[in-house]
C-alpha positions in Angstrom: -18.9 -5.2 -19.1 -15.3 -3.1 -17.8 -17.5 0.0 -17.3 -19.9 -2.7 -15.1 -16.8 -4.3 -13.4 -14.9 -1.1 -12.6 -18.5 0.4 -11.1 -19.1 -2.3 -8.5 -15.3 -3.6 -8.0 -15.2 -1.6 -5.1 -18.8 -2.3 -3.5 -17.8 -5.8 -4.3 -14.6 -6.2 -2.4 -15.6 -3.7 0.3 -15.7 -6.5 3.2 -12.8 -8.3 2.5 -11.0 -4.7 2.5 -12.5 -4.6 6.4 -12.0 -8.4 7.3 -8.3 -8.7 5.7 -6.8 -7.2 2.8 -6.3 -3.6 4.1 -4.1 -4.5 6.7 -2.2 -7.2 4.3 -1.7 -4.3 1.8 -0.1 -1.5 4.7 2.1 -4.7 5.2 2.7 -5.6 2.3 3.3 -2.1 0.8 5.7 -0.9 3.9 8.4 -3.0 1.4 7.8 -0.5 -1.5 11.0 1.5 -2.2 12.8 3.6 -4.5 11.0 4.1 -7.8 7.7 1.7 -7.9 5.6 0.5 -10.5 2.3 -0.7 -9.7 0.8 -3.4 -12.5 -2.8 -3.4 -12.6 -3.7 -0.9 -10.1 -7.2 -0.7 -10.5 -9.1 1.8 -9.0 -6.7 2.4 -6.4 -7.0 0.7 -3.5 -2.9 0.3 -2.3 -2.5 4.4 -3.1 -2.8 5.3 0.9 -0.4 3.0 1.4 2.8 4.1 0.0 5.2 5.2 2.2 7.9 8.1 2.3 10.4 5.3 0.9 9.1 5.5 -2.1 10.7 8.4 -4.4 8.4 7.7 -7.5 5.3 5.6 -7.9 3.7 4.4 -11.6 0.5 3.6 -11.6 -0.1 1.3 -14.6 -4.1 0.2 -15.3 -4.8 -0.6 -18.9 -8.9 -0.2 -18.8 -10.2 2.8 -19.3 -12.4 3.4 -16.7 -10.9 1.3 -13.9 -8.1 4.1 -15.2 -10.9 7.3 -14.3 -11.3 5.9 -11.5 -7.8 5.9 -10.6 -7.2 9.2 -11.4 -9.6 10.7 -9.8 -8.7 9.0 -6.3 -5.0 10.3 -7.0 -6.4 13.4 -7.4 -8.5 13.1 -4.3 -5.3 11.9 -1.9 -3.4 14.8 -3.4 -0.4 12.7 -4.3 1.7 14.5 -6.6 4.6 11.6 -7.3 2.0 9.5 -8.8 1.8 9.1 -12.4 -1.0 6.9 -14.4 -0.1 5.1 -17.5 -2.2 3.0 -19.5 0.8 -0.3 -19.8 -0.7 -3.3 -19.2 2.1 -6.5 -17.9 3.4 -7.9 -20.8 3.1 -4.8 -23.2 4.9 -2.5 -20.5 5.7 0.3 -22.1 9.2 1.6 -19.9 12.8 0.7 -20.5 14.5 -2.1 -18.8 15.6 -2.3 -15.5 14.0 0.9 -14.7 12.2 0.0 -11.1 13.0 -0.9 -7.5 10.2 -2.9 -6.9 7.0 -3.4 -8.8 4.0 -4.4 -7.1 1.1 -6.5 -7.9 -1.9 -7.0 -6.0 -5.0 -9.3 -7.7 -4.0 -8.8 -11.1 -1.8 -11.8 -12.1 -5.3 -13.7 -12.2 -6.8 -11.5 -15.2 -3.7 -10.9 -17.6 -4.0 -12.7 -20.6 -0.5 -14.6 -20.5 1.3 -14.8 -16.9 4.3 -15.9 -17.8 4.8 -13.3 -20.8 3.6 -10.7 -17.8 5.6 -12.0 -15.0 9.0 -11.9 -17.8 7.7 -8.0 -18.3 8.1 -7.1 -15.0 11.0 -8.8 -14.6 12.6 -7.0 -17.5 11.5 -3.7 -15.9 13.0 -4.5 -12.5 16.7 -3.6 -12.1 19.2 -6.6 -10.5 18.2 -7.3 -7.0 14.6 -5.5 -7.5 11.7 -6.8 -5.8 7.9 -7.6 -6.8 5.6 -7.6 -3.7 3.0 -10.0 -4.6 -0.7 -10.2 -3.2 -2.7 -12.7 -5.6 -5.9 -15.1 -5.3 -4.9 -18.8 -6.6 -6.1 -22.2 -6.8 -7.3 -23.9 -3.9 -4.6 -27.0 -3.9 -4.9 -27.4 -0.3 -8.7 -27.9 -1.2 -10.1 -30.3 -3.3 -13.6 -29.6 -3.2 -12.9 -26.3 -3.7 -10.8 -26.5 -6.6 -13.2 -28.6 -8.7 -15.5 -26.4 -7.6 -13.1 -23.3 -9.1 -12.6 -25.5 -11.9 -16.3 -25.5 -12.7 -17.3 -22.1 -12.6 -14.4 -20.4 -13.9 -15.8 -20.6 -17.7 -18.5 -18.6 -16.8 -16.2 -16.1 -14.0 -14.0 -15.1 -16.9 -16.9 -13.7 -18.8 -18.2 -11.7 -15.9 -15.0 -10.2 -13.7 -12.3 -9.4 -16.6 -10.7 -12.2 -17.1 -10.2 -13.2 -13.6 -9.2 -16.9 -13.6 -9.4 -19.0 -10.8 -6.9 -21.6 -11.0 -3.8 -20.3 -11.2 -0.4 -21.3 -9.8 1.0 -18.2 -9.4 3.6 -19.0 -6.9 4.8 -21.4 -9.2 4.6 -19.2 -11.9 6.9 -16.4 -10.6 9.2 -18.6 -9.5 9.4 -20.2 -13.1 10.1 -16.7 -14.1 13.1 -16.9 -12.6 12.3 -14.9 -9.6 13.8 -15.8 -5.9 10.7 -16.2 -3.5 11.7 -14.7 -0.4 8.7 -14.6 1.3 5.2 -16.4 0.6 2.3 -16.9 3.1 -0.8 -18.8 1.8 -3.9 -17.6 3.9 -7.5 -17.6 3.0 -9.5 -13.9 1.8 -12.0 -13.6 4.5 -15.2 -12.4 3.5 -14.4 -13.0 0.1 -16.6 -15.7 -2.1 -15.5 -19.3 -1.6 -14.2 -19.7 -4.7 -11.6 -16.9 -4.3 -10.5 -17.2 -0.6 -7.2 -19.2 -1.8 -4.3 -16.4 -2.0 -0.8 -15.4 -1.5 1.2 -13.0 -0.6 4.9 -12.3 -0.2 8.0 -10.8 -1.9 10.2 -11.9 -4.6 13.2 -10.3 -5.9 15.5 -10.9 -9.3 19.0 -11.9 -10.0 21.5 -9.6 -8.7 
């Protein structure tokens, strides 16, 4: 099932990349500075976007072949500064308060514990570091929708790697002890119903 997910992920998210999430990404990612950690990056879709602000970029997928993918589109955009590592939030293998800013982007719905994850990147994040956030959530400002999440997400876990559909993760990085400086809800266009519901926005630690 990950060497299934990791073949079609792309294909699969190719017109909400066109409708939407390209552009939110450049935006998002034009906050990346410093040295940057990337949780969950997939196959690679943010790694055009990093700017000249950023002085060192990890790339952290822990499955395999999302991982060969990764690599090979590093290799492909010739970027030098970035480094893949096989961490996965919550089992991060780097020494605290080592990053700037670490950036998440449709991951926080698949980790296995969110808060143990979210407290990981904190640790990782020096004083007054930020995590850029781009996540699908639960649909709270619809109801119909959100039973409807509620219902299928049994069976969505088994088929898209864990991806759950009811998450608070606003709520949940702000129990972490983040401070939310930025947050816009808007909905994924082009994406299925049942995964339009997202956020994106930047929090930052404790000085």
């Amino acid at each position: 099932m990950s060497w299934l997910f990791s073949t079609i992920y792309d294909p699969f998210m190719r017109s909400s990349e066109r409708a939407c999430l390209s552009d939110w990404r450049a935006a998002l990612l034009a906050g990346a500075t410093g040295e940057v950690l990337e949780v969950g990056a997939g196959t690679g879709a943010n790694v055009g976007f990093y700017g000249g602000d950023v002085t060192r970029l990890v790339l952290s997928e822990p499955d395999p072949h999302m991982r060969a993918r990764l690599s090979r589109r590093i290799a492909q955009d010739e970027l030098p500064r970035g480094e893949v590592s096989a961490g996965e939030a919550g089992l991060l293998p780097f020494d605290a308060a080592s990053f700037d800013t670490v950036v998440s982007t449709l991951v926080l719905c698949s980790v296995p514990d969110l808060a143990r994850s979210l407290a990981d990147i904190r640790r990782v994040l020096r004083p007054g570091g930020r995590l850029l956030f781009l996540e699908h959530v639960a649909a709270d400002d619809r109801p119909e929708r959100l039973a409807w999440q509620r219902r299928l997400e049994p069976a969505w876990l088994l088929v898209s790697g864990n991806c759950h559909l009811t998450r608070r993760t606003g709520q949940a990085i702000r129990d972490a002890g983040f401070e939310v400086e930025q947050e816009k809800r808007e909905s994924m266009r082009k994406a299925l119903p049942f995964v339009r519901a997202s956020i994106r926005g930047v929090a930052r630690t404790p000085r």
